[in-house]
ROPAMAR-783399 format. One record per residue (C-alpha): x, y, z; residue in three letters; residue number from 1. Coordinates in steps of 0.5 Angstrom, whole numbers, plus 500, padded with zeros to 3 digits. Each point is the difference from the previous one (the first is absolute). Example, Ala and Ser with C-alpha at 12.3 -4.5 7.8 and 13.67 -1.06 7.14 Angstrom:
# residues 2
[node [525, 491, 516], ala, 1],
[node [502, 507, 498], ser, 2],
***
This chain:
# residues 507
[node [503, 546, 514], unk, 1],
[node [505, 500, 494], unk, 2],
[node [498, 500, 493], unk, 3],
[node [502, 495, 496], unk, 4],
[node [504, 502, 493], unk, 5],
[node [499, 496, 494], unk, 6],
[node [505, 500, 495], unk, 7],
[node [498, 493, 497], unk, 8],
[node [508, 498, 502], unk, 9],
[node [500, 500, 507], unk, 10],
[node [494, 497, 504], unk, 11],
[node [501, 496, 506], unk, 12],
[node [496, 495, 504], unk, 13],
[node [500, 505, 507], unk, 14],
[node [497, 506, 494], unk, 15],
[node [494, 494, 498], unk, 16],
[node [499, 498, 508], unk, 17],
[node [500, 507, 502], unk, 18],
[node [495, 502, 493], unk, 19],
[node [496, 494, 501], unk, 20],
[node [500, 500, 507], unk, 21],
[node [501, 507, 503], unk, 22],
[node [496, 503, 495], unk, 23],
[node [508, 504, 498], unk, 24],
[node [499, 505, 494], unk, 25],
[node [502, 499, 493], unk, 26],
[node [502, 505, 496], unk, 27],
[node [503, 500, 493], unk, 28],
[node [508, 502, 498], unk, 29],
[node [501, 504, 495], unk, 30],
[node [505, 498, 496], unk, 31],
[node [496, 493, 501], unk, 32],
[node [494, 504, 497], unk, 33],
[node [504, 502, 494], unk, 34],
[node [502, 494, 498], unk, 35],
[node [493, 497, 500], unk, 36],
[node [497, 506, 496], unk, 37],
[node [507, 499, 495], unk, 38],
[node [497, 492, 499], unk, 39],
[node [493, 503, 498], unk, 40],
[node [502, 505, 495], unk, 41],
[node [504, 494, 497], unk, 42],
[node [493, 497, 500], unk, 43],
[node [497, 506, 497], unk, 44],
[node [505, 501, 494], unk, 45],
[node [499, 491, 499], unk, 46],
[node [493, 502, 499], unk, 47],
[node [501, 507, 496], unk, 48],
[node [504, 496, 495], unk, 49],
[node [495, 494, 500], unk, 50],
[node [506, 495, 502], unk, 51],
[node [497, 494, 503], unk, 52],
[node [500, 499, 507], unk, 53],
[node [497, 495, 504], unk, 54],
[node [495, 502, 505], unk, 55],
[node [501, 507, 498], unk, 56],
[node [496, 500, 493], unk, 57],
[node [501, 493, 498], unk, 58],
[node [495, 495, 506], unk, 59],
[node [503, 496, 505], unk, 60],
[node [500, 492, 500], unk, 61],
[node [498, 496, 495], unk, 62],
[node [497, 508, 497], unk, 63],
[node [506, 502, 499], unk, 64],
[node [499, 501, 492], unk, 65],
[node [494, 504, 501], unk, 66],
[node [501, 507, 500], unk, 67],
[node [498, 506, 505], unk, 68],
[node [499, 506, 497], unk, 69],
[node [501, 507, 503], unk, 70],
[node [493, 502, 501], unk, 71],
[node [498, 493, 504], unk, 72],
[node [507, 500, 504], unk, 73],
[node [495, 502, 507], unk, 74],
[node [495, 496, 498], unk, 75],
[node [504, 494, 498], unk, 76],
[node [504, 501, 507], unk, 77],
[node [494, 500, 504], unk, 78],
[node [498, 494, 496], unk, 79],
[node [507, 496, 501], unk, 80],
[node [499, 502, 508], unk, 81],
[node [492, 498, 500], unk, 82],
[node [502, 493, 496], unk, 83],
[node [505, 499, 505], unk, 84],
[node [496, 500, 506], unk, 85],
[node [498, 494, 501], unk, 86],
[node [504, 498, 508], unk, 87],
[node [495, 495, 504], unk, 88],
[node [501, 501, 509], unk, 89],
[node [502, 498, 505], unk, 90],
[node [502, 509, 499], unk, 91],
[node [507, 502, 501], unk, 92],
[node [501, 504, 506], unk, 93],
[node [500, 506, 501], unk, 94],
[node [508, 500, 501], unk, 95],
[node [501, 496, 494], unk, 96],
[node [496, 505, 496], unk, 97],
[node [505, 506, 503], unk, 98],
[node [506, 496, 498], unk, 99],
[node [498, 498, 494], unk, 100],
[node [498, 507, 498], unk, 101],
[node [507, 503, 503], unk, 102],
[node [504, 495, 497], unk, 103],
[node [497, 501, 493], unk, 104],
[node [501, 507, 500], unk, 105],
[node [507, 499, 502], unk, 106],
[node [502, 495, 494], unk, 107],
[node [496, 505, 495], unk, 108],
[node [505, 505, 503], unk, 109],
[node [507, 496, 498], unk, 110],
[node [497, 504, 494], unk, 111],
[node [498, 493, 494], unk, 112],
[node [492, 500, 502], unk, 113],
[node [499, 507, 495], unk, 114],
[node [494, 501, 505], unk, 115],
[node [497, 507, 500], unk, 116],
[node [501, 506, 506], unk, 117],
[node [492, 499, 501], unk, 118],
[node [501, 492, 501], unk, 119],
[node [506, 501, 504], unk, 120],
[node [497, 505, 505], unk, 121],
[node [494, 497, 501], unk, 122],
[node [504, 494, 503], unk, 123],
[node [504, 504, 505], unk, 124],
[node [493, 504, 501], unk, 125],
[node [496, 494, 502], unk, 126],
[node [505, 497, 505], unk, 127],
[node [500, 508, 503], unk, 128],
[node [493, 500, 500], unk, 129],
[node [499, 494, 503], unk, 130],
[node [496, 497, 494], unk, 131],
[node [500, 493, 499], unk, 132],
[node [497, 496, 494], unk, 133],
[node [495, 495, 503], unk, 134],
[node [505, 493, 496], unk, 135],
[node [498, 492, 499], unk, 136],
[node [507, 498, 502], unk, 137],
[node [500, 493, 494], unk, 138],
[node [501, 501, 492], unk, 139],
[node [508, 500, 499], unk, 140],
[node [504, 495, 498], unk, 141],
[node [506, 503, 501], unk, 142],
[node [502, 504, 494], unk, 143],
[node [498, 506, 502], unk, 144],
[node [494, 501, 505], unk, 145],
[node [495, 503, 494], unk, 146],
[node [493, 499, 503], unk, 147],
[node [502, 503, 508], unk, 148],
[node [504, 506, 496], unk, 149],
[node [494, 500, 495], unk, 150],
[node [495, 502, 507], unk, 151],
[node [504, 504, 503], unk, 152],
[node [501, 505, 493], unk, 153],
[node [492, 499, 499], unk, 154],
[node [499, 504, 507], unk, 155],
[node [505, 505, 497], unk, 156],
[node [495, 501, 494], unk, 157],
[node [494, 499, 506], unk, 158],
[node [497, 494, 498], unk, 159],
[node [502, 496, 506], unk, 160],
[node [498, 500, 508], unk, 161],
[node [505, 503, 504], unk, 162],
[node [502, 499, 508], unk, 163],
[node [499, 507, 501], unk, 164],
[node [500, 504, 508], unk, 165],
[node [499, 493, 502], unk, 166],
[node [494, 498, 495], unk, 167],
[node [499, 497, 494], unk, 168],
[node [498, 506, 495], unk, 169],
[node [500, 501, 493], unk, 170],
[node [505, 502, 497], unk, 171],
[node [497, 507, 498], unk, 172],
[node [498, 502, 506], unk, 173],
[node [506, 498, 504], unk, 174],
[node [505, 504, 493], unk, 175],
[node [494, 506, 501], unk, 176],
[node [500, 500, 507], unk, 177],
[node [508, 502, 499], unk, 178],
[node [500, 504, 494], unk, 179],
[node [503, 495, 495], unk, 180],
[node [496, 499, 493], unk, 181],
[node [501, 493, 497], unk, 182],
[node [506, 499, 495], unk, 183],
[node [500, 501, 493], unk, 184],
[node [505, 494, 498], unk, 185],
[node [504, 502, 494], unk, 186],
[node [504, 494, 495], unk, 187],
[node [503, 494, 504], unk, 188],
[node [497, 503, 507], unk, 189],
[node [494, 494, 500], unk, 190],
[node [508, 495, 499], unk, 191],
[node [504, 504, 505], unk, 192],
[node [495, 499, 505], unk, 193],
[node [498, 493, 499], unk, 194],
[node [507, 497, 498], unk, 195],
[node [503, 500, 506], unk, 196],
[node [503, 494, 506], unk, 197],
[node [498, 505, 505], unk, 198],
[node [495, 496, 504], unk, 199],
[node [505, 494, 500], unk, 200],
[node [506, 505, 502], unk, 201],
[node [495, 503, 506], unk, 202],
[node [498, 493, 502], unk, 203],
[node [508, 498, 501], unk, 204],
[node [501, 506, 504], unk, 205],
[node [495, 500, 505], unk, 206],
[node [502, 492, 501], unk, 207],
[node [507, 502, 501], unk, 208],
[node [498, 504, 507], unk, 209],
[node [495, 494, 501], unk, 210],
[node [506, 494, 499], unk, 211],
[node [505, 505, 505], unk, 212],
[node [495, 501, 505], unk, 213],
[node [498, 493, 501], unk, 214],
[node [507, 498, 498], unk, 215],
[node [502, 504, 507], unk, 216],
[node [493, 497, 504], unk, 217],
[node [503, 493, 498], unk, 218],
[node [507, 502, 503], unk, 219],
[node [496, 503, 507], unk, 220],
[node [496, 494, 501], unk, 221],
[node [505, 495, 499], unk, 222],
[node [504, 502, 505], unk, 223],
[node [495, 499, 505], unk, 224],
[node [498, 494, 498], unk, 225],
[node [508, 499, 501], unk, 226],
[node [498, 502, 508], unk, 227],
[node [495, 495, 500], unk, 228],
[node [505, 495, 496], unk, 229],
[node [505, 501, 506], unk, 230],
[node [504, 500, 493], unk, 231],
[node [507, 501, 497], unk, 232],
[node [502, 506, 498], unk, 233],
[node [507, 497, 497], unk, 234],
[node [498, 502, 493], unk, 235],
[node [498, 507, 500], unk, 236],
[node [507, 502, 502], unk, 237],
[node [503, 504, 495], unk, 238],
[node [507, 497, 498], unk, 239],
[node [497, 494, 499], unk, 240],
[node [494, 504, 495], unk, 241],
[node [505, 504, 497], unk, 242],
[node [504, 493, 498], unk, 243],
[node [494, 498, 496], unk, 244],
[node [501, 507, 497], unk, 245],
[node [492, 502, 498], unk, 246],
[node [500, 507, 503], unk, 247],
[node [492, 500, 501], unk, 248],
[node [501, 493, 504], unk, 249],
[node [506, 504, 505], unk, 250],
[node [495, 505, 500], unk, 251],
[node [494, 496, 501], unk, 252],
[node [504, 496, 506], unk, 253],
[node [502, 507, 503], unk, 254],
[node [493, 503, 500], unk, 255],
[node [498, 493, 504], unk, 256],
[node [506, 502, 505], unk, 257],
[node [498, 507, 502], unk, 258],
[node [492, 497, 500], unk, 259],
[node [503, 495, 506], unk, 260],
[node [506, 505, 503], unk, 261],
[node [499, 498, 507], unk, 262],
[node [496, 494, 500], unk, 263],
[node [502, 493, 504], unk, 264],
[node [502, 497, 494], unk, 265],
[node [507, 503, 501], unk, 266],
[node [500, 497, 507], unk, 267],
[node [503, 494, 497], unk, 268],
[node [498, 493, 497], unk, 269],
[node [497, 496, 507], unk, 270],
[node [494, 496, 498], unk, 271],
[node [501, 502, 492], unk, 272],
[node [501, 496, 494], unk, 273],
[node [506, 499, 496], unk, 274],
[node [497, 502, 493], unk, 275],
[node [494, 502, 500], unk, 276],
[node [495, 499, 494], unk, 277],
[node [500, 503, 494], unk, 278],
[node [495, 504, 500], unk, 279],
[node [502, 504, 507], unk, 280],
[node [508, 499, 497], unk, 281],
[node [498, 503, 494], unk, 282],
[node [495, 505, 500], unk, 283],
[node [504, 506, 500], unk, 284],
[node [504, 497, 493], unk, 285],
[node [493, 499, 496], unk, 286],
[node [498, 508, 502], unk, 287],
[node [507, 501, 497], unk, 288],
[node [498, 496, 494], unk, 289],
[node [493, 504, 500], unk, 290],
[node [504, 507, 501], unk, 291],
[node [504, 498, 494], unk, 292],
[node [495, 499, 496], unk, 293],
[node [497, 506, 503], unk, 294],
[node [506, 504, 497], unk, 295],
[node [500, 496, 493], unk, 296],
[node [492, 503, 499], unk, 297],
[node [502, 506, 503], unk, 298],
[node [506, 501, 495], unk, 299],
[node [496, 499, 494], unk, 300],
[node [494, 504, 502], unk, 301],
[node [504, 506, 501], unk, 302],
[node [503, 499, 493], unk, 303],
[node [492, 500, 498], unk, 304],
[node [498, 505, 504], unk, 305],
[node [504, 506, 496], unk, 306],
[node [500, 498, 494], unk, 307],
[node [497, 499, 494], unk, 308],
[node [494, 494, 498], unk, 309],
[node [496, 504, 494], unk, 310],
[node [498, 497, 493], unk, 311],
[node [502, 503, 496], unk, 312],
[node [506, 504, 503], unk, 313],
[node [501, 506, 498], unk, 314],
[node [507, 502, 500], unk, 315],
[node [501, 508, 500], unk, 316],
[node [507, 500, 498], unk, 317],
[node [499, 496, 494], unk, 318],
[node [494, 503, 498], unk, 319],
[node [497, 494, 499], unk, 320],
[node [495, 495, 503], unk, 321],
[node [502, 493, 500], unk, 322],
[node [496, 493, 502], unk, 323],
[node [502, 497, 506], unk, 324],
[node [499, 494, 505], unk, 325],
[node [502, 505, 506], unk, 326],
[node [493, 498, 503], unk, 327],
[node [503, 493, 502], unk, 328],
[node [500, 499, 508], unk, 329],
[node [503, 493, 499], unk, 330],
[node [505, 502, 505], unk, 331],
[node [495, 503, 505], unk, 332],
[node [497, 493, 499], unk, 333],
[node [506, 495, 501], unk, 334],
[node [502, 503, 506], unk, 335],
[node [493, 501, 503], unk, 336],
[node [499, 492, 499], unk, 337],
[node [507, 499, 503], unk, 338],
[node [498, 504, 506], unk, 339],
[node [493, 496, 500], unk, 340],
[node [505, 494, 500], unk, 341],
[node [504, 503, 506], unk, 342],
[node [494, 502, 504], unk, 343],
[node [498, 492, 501], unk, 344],
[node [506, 499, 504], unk, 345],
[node [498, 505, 504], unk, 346],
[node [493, 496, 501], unk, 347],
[node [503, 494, 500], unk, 348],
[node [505, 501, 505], unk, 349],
[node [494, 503, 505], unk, 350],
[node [497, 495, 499], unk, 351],
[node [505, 496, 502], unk, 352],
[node [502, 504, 506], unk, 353],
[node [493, 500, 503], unk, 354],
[node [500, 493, 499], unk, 355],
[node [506, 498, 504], unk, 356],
[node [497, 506, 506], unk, 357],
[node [494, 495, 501], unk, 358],
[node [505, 494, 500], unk, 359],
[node [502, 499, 507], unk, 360],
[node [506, 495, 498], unk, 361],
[node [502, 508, 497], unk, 362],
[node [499, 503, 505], unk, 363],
[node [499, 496, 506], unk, 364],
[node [494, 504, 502], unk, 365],
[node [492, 497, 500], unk, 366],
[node [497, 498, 494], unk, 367],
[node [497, 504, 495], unk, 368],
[node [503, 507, 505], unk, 369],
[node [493, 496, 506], unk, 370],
[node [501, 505, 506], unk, 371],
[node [498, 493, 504], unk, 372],
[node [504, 495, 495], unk, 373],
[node [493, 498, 496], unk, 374],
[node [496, 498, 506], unk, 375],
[node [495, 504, 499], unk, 376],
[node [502, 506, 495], unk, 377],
[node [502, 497, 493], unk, 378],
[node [503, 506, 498], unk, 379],
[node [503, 501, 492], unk, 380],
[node [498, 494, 497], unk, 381],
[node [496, 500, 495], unk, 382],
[node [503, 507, 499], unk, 383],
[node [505, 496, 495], unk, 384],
[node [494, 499, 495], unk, 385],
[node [500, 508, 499], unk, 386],
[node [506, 502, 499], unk, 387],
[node [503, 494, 496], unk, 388],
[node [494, 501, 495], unk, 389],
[node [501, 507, 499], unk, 390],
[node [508, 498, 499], unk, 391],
[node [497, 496, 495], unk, 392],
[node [496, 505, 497], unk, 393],
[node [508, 504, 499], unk, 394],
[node [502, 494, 496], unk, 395],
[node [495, 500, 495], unk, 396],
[node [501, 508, 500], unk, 397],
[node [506, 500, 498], unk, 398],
[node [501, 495, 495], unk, 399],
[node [502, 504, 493], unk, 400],
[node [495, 503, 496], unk, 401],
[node [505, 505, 495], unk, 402],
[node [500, 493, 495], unk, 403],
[node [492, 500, 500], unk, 404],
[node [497, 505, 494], unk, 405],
[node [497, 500, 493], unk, 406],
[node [501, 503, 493], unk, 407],
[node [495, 506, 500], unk, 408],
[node [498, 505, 494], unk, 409],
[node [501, 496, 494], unk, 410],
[node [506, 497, 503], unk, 411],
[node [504, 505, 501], unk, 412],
[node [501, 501, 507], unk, 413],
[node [502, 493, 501], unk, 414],
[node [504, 502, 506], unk, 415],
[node [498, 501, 508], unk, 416],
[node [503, 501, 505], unk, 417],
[node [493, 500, 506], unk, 418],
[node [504, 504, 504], unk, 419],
[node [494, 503, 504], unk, 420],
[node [497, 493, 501], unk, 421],
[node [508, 498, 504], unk, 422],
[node [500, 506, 504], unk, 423],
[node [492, 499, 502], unk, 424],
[node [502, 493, 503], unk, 425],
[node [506, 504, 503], unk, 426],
[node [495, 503, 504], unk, 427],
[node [495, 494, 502], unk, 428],
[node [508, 497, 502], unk, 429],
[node [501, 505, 505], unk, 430],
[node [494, 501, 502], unk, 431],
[node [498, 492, 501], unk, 432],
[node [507, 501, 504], unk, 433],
[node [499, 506, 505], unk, 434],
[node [495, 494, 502], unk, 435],
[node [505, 495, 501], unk, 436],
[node [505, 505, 503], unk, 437],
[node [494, 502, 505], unk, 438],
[node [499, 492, 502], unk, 439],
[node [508, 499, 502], unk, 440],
[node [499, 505, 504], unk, 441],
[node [494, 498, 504], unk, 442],
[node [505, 494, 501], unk, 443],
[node [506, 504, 501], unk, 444],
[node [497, 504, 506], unk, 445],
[node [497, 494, 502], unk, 446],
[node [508, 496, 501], unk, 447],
[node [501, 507, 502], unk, 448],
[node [496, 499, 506], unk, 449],
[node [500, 494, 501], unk, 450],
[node [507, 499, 501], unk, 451],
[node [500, 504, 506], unk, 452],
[node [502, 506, 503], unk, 453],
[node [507, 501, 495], unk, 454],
[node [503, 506, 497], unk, 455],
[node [498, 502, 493], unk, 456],
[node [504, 506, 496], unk, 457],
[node [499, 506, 500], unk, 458],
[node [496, 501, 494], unk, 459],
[node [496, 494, 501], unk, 460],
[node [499, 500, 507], unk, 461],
[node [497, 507, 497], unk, 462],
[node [496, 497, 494], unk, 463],
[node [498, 494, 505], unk, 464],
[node [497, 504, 505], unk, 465],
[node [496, 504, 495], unk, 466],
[node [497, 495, 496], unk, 467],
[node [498, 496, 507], unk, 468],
[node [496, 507, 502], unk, 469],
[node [496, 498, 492], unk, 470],
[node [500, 491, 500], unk, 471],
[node [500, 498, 509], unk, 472],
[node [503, 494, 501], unk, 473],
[node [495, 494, 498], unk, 474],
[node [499, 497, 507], unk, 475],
[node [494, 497, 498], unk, 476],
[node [497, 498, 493], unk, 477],
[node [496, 505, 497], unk, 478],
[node [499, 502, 492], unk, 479],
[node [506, 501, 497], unk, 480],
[node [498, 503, 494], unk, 481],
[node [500, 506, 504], unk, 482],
[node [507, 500, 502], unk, 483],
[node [502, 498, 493], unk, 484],
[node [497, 506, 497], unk, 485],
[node [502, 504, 505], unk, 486],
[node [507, 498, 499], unk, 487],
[node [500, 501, 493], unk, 488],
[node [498, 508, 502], unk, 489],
[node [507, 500, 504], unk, 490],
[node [504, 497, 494], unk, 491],
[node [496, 505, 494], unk, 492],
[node [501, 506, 505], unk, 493],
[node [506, 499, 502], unk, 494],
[node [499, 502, 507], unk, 495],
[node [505, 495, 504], unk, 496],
[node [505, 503, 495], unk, 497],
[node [498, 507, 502], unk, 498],
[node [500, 498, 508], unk, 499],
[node [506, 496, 500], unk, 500],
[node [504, 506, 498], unk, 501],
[node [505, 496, 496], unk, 502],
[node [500, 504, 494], unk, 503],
[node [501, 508, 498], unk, 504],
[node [495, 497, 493], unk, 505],
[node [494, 498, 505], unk, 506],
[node [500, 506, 504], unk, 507],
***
C-alpha cells in the first residue's frame, strides 16, 4: 500500500478515502514540515518580546485580554483542551475520528497553525497506530468544531478513552503500549489543536463518497423500474441531453443508457406511452443536478482541504501573526444546504416513480404489483405509508439551518455557521434515502417480473438477477419490512453496482 505524503497543499479525496478506509500510511514532508516549525519559531520570538498574541500568551475568546505566562503555557494548554471538552453522543465513528485527524494535520501543514513538531506527529502516529480517540459527535456551531478537536487532543495528552486493537482503552495504556509518552504542549498548541473546521471538512468528505454511490444506486434502479414501466428512453439520447448543455445530466443519461444497453426498450415503442411522467422522464436530470451540487461542495472543500483555518494566523514570511476569520466554513455549509435541497429531488422523484409502479392506468400491470390482481394477495399497499414518511422526514431535514445561531462569549461570536449540524442531516438524508431507493426497487423487480418474460440490459439484467437471489418475487404477502431492510443493504453496500458490472468504479 502506498504511503500517502502531507504537504499540507496537495490532499486529495481519493488520499482521505484510502487513509480513512484502507488504513493508507501518512507520512509528513519535509518542506511542509519546516514551514510549520518556521510558523512556531514566529510564535516563540512573539512571546520572547512579550507582543501580545491572542491564543498564544493572551486567552481566548472573551479571555483574550488576560495574559498567560511563560511558565503556564503547559498548563494553561492543558487547561484550554480540558475546558473545551465538552461534546455530547451519539460518538463520532471511527472513519470520522481518522478524517478529521488527517484533515487537521494536513491544514497545520500549509504552515499558518504554528503547531509543535511533537503535536504534528502525534497526529500522524495515531492514524498509523490505529489509535483513535473515544468523541461525542455534537457541540460545534460551525465556527471551528472546538470541543470534537479539543477531545481528541485530550487523548494526545492521555486524558481521554481511545479505540485501540479494537477496544476502548485509556489513552495511556493504548500510547504506552506503542511507545509514545503523552504531549508536553507549548504556546498556542491547546488553540491550533482546538481551532480547526476539521470535523465539518471530514464529515463533507465522506458524504461525498455516500452522495455519488447513492447517486450511481439511483440511476441503476431507475432503470429497471424503466423495464417494469416498459418506458421511454427518448430523453436519455445524447443529442438531446447535450442540447440542454449540463454535462452531468448528459452524463447521468449516458450512464442509464449503458445500464439499459440491450434492453427491449430499444425494440420500439408498441404499447409505450408518448411521454412519460416526469418523474420516470426526469430522473437522469435531477441526478445530474444532485451531480453538480456534488462538484459545488467538492470545489470548496478542496480549497479548505489544503489551506489554512487557524486564528490567529501565523504568517512566516511576514514575521508576523494576524487575527483572522479563516475558520469560517460558511462556504462548506451553503452548499452542503444545497446539496440537502437537491437530495429531496431524488426522494421525491422516488416516491413518485413507486407511486406510478403500483398505478395500473401507468403501467397496465395489477394493482399495487398483486401477482394474482389483488384477489387474494394485497401486494405493495400500505407500503406507501413508509416510504412517503421517510420523504417527509428529508424534507424537514433539509430545511436551512446555517441562519439559526446565537451571540456567544460576551457577544463576541456573533456569528455561525452550524456547518456540522447541516452535514449530520446530510447523513440522516442519504441514509432515509437508501430506504426509499430500496422500496423502488422491490417495486422495480416486481414490474419486472410481472411484465413477463422481456429482455432487460446488460447491466441490469445482471443487477436484477442478483438482487432476486436476496429479495424473491412476492407471490404471496408475507412481512415486508423484511425485504425493506434487505433492500436498504443492497443500496448501502452497493452490491448490484457491483454485480451489474456497469462501472470500472464499482469493481
Amino acid at each position: 500500500m502506498e504511503k500517502v505524503v502531507l504537504d499540507g497543499k496537495n490532499l486529495t479525496l481519493d488520499q482521505i478515502y484510502e487513509v480513512v478506509y484502507h488504513g493508507a500510511i501518512v507520512e509528513h514532508s519535509k518542506e511542509a514540515m519546516k514551514r510549520a516549525e518556521k510558523a512556531k519559531q514566529v510564535l516563540y520570538r512573539m512571546v520572547d518580546s512579550e507582543t501580545p498574541v491572542y491564543g498564544t500568551n493572551r486567552g481566548v475568546g472573551w479571555n483574550k485580554d488576560r495574559k498567560v505566562y511563560t511558565e503556564y503555557f503547559d498548563q494553561y494548554n492543558k487547561n484550554l483542551l480540558r475546558s473545551h471538552s465538552l461534546c455530547v453522543p451519539p460518538y463520532c465513528t471511527e472513519e470520522e475520528v481518522r478524517a478529521i485527524m488527517l484533515i487537521r494535520l494536513n491544514t497545520a501543514l500549509y504552515g499558518c497553525a504554528g503547531l509543535s513538531r511533537d503535536v504534528l506527529e502525534r497526529y500522524r502516529d495515531f492514524l498509523n497506530k490505529r489509535i483513535h480517540p473515544l468523541v461525542p459527535r455534537r457541540s460545534s456551531v460551525g465556527e471551528a468544531d472546538l470541543a470534537v478537536n479539543a477531545m481528541i487532543g485530550m487523548s494526545m495528552i492521555g486524558e481521554n478513552d481511545v479505540l485501540y486493537q479494537g477496544q476502548p482503552t485509556d489513552s495511556l495504556k493504548a500510547m504506552e503500549n506503542e511507545g509514545m509518552k503523552p504531549l508536553v504542549l507549548g504556546p498556542k498548541d491547546g488553540l491550533g489543536i482546538v481551532s480547526s473546521n476539521s470535523q465539518a471538512a471530514a464529515m463533507a468528505a465522506l458524504l461525498l463518497r455516500e452522495v455519488k454511490e447513492l447517486t450511481a444506486n439511483s440511476n441503476l434502479i431507475y432503470c429497471i423500474g424503466l423495464e417494469g414501466l416498459n418506458g421511454q428512453i427518448q430523453q436519455l439520447d445524447r443529442s438531446v441531453t447535450e442540447a440542454k448543455g449540463f454535462p452531468e445530466q448528459t452524463e447521468c443519461a449516458q450512464e442509464c443508457l449503458h445500464m439499459l444497453e440491450g434492453s427491449y426498450l430499444f425494440d420500439g415503442t408498441e404499447g409505450k406511452a408518448l411521454q412519460d411522467p416526469l418523474s420516470f422522464r426526469d430522473s437522469a436530470f435531477i441526478n445530474g443536478a444532485v451531480l453538480e451540487c456534488v462538484k459545488l461542495l467538492e470545489m470548496s472543500l478542496n480549497q479548505h482541504l489544503n489551506h489554512s483555518d487557524d486564528n490567529p494566523c501565523v504568517l512566516p514570511d511576514e514575521e508576523r501573526v494576524s487575527v483572522s476569520c479563516n475558520f469560517e466554513p460558511l462556504n462548506l455549509a451553503l452548499k452542503a444546504e444545497m446539496l440537502n435541497i437537491a437530495l429531496n429531488h431524488i426522494s421525491k422523484g422516488a416516491c413518485h416513480r413507486i407511486l406510478k409502479l403500483a398505478d395500473p392506468s401507468f403501467t397496465g400491470l395489477p394493482r399495487f404489483l398483486s401477482p394474482d390482481g389483488g384477489k387474494t394477495v394485497i401486494g405493495y399497499s400500505t407500503i406507501q405509508k413508509t416510504f412517503t414518511s421517510l420523504d417527509t422526514e428529508n424534507r424537514a431535514l433539509a430545511n436551512p439551518s446555517s441562519m439559526d445561531f446565537f451571540a456567544l462569549s460576551g457577544y463576541i461570536e456573533d456569528h455561525a455557521s452550524n456547518a456540522v449540524f447541516i452535514l449530520e442531516k446530510s447523513f440522516k438524508i442519504v441514509d432515509n434515502l437508501r430506504y426509499i431507493l430500496g422500496m423502488e426497487l422491490m417495486h422495480a423487480a416486481q414490474a419486472v417480473d410481472l411484465r413477463g418474460n422481456y429482455k432487460l440490459g446488460k447491466c441490469t439484467g445482471k443487477a436484477f438477477e442478483e438482487y432476486r437471489k436476496i429479495v424473491p418475487f412476492l407471490d404471496k404477502d408475507r412481512k415486508l419490512s423484511v425485504d425493506i431492510q434487505a433492500s436498504y443493504e443492497v443500496v448501502k453496500s452497493n452490491k448490484l453496482l457491483k454485480a451489474s458490472g456497469c462501472c470500472n468504479e464499482w469493481q
